[in-house]
N, C-alpha and C positions, 0 to 999 in steps of 0.2 A: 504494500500500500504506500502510495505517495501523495504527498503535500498537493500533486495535480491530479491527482484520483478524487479528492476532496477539497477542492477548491470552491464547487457550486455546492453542495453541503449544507443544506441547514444545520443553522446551531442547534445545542441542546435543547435552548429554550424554547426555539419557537415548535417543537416538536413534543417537548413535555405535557403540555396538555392531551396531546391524541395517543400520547402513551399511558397515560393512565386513564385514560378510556377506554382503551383496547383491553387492558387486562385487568380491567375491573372486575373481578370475581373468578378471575383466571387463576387457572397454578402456570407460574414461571417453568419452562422447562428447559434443558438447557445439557452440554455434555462439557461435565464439569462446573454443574452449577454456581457451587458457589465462585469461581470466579468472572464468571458473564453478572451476574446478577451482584456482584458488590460495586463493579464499575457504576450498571444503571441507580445502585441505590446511591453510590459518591456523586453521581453527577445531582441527584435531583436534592443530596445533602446540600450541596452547594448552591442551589436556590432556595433556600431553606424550608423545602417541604421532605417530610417522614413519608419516601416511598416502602410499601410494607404488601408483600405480596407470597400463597403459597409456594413452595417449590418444590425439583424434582428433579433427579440427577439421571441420565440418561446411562452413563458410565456407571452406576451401582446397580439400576437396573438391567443391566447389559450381563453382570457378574452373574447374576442370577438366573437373566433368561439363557444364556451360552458360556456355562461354565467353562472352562479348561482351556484359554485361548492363550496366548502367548502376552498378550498388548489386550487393553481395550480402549487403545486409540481412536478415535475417530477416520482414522488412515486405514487400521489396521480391520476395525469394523465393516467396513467399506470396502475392503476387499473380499473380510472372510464371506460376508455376505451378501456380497456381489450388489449392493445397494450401486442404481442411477445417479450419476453426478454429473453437471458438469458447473467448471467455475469453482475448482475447490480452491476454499481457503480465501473464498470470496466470501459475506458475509450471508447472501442472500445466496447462494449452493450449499455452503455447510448447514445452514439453517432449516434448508429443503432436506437436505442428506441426513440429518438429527432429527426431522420430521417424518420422515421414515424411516430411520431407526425405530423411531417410536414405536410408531404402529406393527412394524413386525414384531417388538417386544407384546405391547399388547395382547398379539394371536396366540401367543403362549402360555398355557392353561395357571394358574396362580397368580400372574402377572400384575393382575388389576387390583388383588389385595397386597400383595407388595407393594405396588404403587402407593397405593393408600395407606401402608404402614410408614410409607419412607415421605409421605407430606406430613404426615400427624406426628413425627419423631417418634416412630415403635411406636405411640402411645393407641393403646386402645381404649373405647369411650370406656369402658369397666373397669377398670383403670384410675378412672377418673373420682376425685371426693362429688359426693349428690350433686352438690352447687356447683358443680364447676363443670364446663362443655370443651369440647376442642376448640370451640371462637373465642373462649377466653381464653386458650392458648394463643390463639393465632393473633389474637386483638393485642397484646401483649407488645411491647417496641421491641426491634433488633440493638439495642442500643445499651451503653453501659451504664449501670448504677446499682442500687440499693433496692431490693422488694422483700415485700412482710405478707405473711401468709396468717390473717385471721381467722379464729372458729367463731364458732356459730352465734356466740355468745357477745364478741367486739374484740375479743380477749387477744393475744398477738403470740401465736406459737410459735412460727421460726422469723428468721432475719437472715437472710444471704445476699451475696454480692455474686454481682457478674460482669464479663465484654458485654455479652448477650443475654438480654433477659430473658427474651422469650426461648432461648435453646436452653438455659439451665433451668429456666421452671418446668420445662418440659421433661429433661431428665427424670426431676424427683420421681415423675410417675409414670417412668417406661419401664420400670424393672417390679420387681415381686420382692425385694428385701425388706427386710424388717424396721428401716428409717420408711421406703415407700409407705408399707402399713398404717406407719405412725399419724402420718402426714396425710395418709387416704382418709382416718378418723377423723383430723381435729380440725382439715383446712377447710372453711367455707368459701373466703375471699381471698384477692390477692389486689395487693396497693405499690405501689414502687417511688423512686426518688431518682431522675435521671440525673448523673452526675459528669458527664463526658470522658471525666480523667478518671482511667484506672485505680491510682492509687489512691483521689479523693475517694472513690469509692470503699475502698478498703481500709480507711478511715472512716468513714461515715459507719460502713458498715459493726468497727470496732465499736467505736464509740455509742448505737445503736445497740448494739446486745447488750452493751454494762448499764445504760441509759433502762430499757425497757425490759431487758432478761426474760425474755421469750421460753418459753417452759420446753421447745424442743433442743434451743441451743443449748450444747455443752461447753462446746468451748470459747473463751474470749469473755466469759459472763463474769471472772472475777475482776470486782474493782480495787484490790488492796496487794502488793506486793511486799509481803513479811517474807522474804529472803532473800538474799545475795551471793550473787560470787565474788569474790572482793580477789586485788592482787597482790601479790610482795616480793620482793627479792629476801632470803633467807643468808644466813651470816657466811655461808657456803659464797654465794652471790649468785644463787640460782631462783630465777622466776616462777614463784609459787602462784597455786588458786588451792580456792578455801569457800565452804558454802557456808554462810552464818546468816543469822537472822538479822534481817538490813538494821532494825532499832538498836542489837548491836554492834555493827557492822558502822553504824554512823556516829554512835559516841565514841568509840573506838578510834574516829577518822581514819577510817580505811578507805583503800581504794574499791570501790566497789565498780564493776564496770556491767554489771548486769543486773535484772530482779528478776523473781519470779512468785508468781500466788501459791505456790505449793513447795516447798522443802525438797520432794522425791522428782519434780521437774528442774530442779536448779542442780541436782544432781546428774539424773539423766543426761541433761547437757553437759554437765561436764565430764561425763564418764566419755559418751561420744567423741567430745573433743580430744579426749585423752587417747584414745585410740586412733584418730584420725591423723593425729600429728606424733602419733608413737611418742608420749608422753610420762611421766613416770607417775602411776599413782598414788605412790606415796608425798609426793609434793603434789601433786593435785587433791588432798587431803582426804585422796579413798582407802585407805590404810595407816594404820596407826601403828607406833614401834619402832626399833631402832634394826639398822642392816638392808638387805635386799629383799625390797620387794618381793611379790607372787609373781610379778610379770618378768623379773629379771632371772626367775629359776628356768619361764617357759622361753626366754630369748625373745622376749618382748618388748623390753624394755632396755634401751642403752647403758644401763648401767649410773645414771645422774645420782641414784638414791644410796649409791655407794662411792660416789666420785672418782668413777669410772669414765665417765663423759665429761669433758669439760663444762665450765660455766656458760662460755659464746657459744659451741658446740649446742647445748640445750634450747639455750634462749633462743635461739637463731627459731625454731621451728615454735616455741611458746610466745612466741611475739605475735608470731602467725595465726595460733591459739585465741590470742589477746585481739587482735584483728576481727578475728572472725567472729567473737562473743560479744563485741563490746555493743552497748547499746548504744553508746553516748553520740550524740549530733556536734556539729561544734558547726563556731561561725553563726550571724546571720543572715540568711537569704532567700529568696524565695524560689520555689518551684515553678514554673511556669509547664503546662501542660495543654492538652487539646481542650475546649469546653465544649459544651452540653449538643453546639450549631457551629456551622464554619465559621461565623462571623463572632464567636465568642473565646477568651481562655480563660483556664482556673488557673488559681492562683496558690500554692498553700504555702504558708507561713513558718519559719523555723527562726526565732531566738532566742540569742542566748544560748543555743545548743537545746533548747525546749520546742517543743510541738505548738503552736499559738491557734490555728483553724486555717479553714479556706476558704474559698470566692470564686465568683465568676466575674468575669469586667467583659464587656466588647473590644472587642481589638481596637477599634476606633476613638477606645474611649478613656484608652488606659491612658493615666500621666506618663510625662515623658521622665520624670522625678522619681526612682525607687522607693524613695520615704514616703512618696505618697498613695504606696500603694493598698498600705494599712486597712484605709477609709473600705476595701473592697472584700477585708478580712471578716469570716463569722467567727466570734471565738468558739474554741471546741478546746474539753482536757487535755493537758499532755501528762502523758505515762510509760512507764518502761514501752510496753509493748506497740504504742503508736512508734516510739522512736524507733523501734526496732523494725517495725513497717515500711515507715521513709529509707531509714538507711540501707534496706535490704531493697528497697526498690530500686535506688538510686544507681544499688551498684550492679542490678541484674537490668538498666536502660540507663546507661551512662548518654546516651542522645537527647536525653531531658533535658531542655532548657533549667539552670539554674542562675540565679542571677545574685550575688553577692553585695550587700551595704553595709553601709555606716552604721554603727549603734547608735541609739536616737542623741544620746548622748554628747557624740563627735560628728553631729549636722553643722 
């Protein structure tokens, strides 16, 4: 395709309206749907209407109707079964060539409940809690954020986050496990919070279970963190960790670089790390006693807990340890991520090495002044486990805009 293939071309827009005519009440079909069908929903994101349409993958149900092929390319499709083409790879041939895939798929005996298992996600209507239908699956946005699953009562059972709302509430109830079950009894409704940005989501969403504690959530629902792992160098001069209770962990003035709501999860983490970094657990305070470790009988451990291993030698890989636990944020700056509409970003807030809240601003709207981008901040708690949210996000989308200021202080 070239630039004079598409030169007389209408634009998207003047074309948008007769596309969401066309497949109004249609299922999108497509080989390899979701990538045809994210392009039409990006374009129509960017004039900011929510195109939301069945779909139907041509390619899954290809697997199905004609098992055992090598490819199920569209090439390869097209050969094995001798489909009419011509103008491939042109939009209106393939499109014809995919339309008759179709239909051959169809002539083949189960096809059509297939079909209709892979637009509904698995889900079958029985499946379903009373109140709820497959339109309130499908009514549902493709979009990221926060949704709460009420009973029948007003009462708020679960709270999860997602990219996509409508493919993870769908999940909950394609399968027959015992969360499904749960969730089959109690949920009558469902409500959501669209958030654009990932991570505000998964903030919102933290902050929402400790907030409302949702009788299905277990986890993320405690709001108090009575333990720590705190750090030291030992007279040795080797890099210790130690789980103690934060209250004394902070009169103490220890370094503490982690919390956790439960004593046996602050450990678990550190047992992990100690294996992960072949670590000695006697200095990571999982054994008590004088001489060699248990792990230094199995040839697990370097030898640190007998000074066997040098001091740099150790630290070199406990630093790494130290790295990879720490909760702490440092600096202030803000995040800047995708919002909710093309024309928006969120915003979220970090100082003083503390969690402050998020925002949404218009692109057009943000100051050009970082200090003042405050005025855009909602406040939300900061806590061990938000921090640990940002920083763990931060360093698994290092592409995130983050933007670093002044403390109000030195304006």
């Amino acid at each position: 395709i070239t630039n004079e293939m598409v030169a007389e071309a209408p634009k998207f827009y003047e074309v948008a309206r007769k596309i969401v005519e066309m497949t109004e009440g249609a299922v999108f079909v497509a080989h390899n749907v979701r990538f045809d069908y994210s392009f039409v929903r990006e374009e129509f994101r960017r004039l900011g209407f929510t195109y939301t349409r069945k779909q139907l993958c041509t390619v899954r149900l290809a697997r199905k109707a004609f098992p055992g092929l090598s490819s199920y390319s569209l090439d390869n499709l097209i050969y094995h079964l001798k489909l009419p083409i011509q103008n491939r790879h042109r939009a209106l041939g393939d499109a014809l060539a995919t339309a008759r895939l179709f239909e051959m798929i169809m002539e083949h005996k189960g096809q059509a409940d297939n079909a209709r298992k892979l637009i509904n996600f698995g889900i079958r209507e029985a499946l379903l809690p009373p109140n709820l239908s497959l339109e309130t699956i499908h009514a549902l946005p493709e979009a990221c954020g926060v949704y709460y699953f009420h009973d029948a009562k007003g009462g708020l059972a679960y709270v999860g986050k997602s990219k996509n709302i409508r493919h993870r509430v769908a999940t909950h109830f394609a399968g027959k496990t015992d969360k499904a079950s749960r969730l089959h009894r109690h949920v009558h409704d469902i409500s959501y919070q669209l958030t654009g940005s990932e991570l505000a989501a998964l903030l919102l969403e933290s902050h929402e279970i400790k907030r409302l504690r949702p009788y299905l959530n277990r986890a993320q629902r405690h709001r108090s963190f009575p333990y720590a792992i705190h750090s030291f160098i030992d007279i040795q001069g080797y890099h210790c960790f130690e789980v103690e209770r934060t209250a004394v962990a902070q009169k103490k003035g220890f370094h503490i670089v982690a919390e956790f709501p439960k004593g046996s999860q602050a450990r678990s983490r550190l047992l992990a790390l100690c294996k992960q970094f072949e670590l000695c657990p006697r200095l990571c305070g999982m054994e008590k006693g004088q001489g060699p470790c248990f792990d230094y009988h199995l040839k697990q451990c370097h030898g640190a807990c007998v000074q066997q291993e040098s001091p740099e030698s150790y630290n070199q890989r406990a630093a790494q340890a130290l790295d990879r636990l720490s909760q702490l944020l440092e600096d202030n700056y803000f995040i800047l991520d995708r919002g909710r509409s093309p024309d928006e970003l969120t915003l979220i807030q970090v100082e003083g090495g503390a969690y402050r809240g998020f925002g949404h601003v218009l692109k057009d709207e943000l100051p050009p002044n970082p200090s003042d981008w405050s005025d855009a901040i909602k406040p939300f708690p900061d806590n061990p486990e938000v921090r640990r949210i940002i920083r763990n996000y931060l360093l698994k989308h290092p592409e995130v805009k983050v933007v670093k200021v002044k403390p109000e202080s030195a304006w």
